[in-house]
N, C-alpha and C positions, 0 to 999 in steps of 0.2 A: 676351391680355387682361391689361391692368394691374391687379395687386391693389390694394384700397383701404389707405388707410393704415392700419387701426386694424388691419390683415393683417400689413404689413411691420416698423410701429414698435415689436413687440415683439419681432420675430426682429431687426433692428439692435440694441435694449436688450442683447439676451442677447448679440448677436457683441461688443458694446464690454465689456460684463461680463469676459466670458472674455478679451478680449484683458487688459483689466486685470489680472485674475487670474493669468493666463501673468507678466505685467511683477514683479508682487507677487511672485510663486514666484523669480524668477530673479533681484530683488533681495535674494530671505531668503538666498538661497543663496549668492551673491558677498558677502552682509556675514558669515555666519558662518567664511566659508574665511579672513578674515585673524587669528582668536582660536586658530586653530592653525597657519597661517602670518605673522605679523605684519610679515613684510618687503614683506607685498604689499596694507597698508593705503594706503598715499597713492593705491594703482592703484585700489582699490575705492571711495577715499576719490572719486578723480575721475570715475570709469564711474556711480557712482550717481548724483553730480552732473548727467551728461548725460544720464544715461537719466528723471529725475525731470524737468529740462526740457523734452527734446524729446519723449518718449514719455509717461511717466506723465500729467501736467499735463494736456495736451490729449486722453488717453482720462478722467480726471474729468471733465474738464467735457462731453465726449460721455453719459456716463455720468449727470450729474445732468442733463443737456437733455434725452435721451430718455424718462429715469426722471420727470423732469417732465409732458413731454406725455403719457406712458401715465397717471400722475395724471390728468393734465389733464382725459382722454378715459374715465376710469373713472366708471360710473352706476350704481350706488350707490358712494359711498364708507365702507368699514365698518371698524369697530374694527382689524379685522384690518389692513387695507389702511394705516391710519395706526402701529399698531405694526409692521409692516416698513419703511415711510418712516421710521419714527424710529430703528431699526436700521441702514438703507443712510445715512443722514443721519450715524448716529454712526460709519460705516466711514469714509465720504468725511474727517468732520471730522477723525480721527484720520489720516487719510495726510495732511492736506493741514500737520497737525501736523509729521508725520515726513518730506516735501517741506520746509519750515520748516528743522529740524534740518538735510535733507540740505544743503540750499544753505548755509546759516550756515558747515556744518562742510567745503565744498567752498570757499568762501572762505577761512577760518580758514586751510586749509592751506595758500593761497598765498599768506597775510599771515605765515603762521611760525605758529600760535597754536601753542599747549603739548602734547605730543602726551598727555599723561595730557587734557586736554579733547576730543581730539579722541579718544579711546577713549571718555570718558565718553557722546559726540554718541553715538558705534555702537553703545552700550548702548541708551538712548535710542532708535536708529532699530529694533531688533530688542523692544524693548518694544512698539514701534506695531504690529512686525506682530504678536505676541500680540496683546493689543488689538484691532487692527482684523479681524483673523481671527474674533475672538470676534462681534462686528459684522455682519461679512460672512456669515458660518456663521447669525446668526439671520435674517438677512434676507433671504441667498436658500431655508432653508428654507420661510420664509413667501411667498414670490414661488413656490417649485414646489407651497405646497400652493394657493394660490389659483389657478393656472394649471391644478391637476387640477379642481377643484373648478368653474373655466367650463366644464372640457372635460364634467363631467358626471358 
């Protein structure tokens, strides 16, 4: 028997979630390893590049599609429900910020740019995830208490 969709389109919400959140973690981690290895910034400088293209980019936008239509399909929509949107809203804008950054400073490096700029960018990208962690932490504790709070 095929579950209905208002069944499945928050268990996809939550797998693209966590995939993001896996991608996040393993971005924080490869930008801090060059502030105590520096010789292996341009490698990090380029792996963030392509993981922000190919991976990152297209889990946002899964992420604000389905985070949409579970809006969409929410009956009441209530305070709570709009200060978590406006939390996930300010995670999303904040990476798509530090996406921004990465490209800029993925380019930079293969035009020459200043390597004191291109350290400044990697400050910059580890700001976002402060930031967007901050974001992300209220918005999905408000997404698990609403999801206890259906369950009853």
């Amino acid at each position: 028997m095929e579950a209905p969709i208002g069944q499945i389109l928050p268990v996809i919400h939550l797998l693209v979630l966590s995939l993001w959140g896996g991608v996040v973690a393993t971005e924080a981690v490869i930008e801090i390893y060059p502030f105590r290895y520096p010789e292996v910034h341009s490698a990090t400088i380029r792996l963030h590049y392509w993981i922000d293209l190919l991976v990152e980019a297209p889990l946002i936008l899964a992420v604000v599609v389905t985070g949409g239509l579970l809006l969409y399909s929410t009956d009441p929509i209530t305070n709570r429900h709009l200060v978590k949107v406006g939390f996930a809203a300010a995670a999303v804008i904040v990476n798509i910020v530090c996406i921004i950054v990465v490209v800029r400073r993925g380019r930079g490096l293969d035009r020459g740019t200043d390597e004191t700029r291109l350290w400044t960018d990697s400050r910059v990208v580890l700001a976002c995830f402060a930031v967007g962690l901050a974001f992300a932490g209220g918005a999905a504790t408000l997404g698990f208490n609403l999801a206890l709070s259906r369950l009853g």
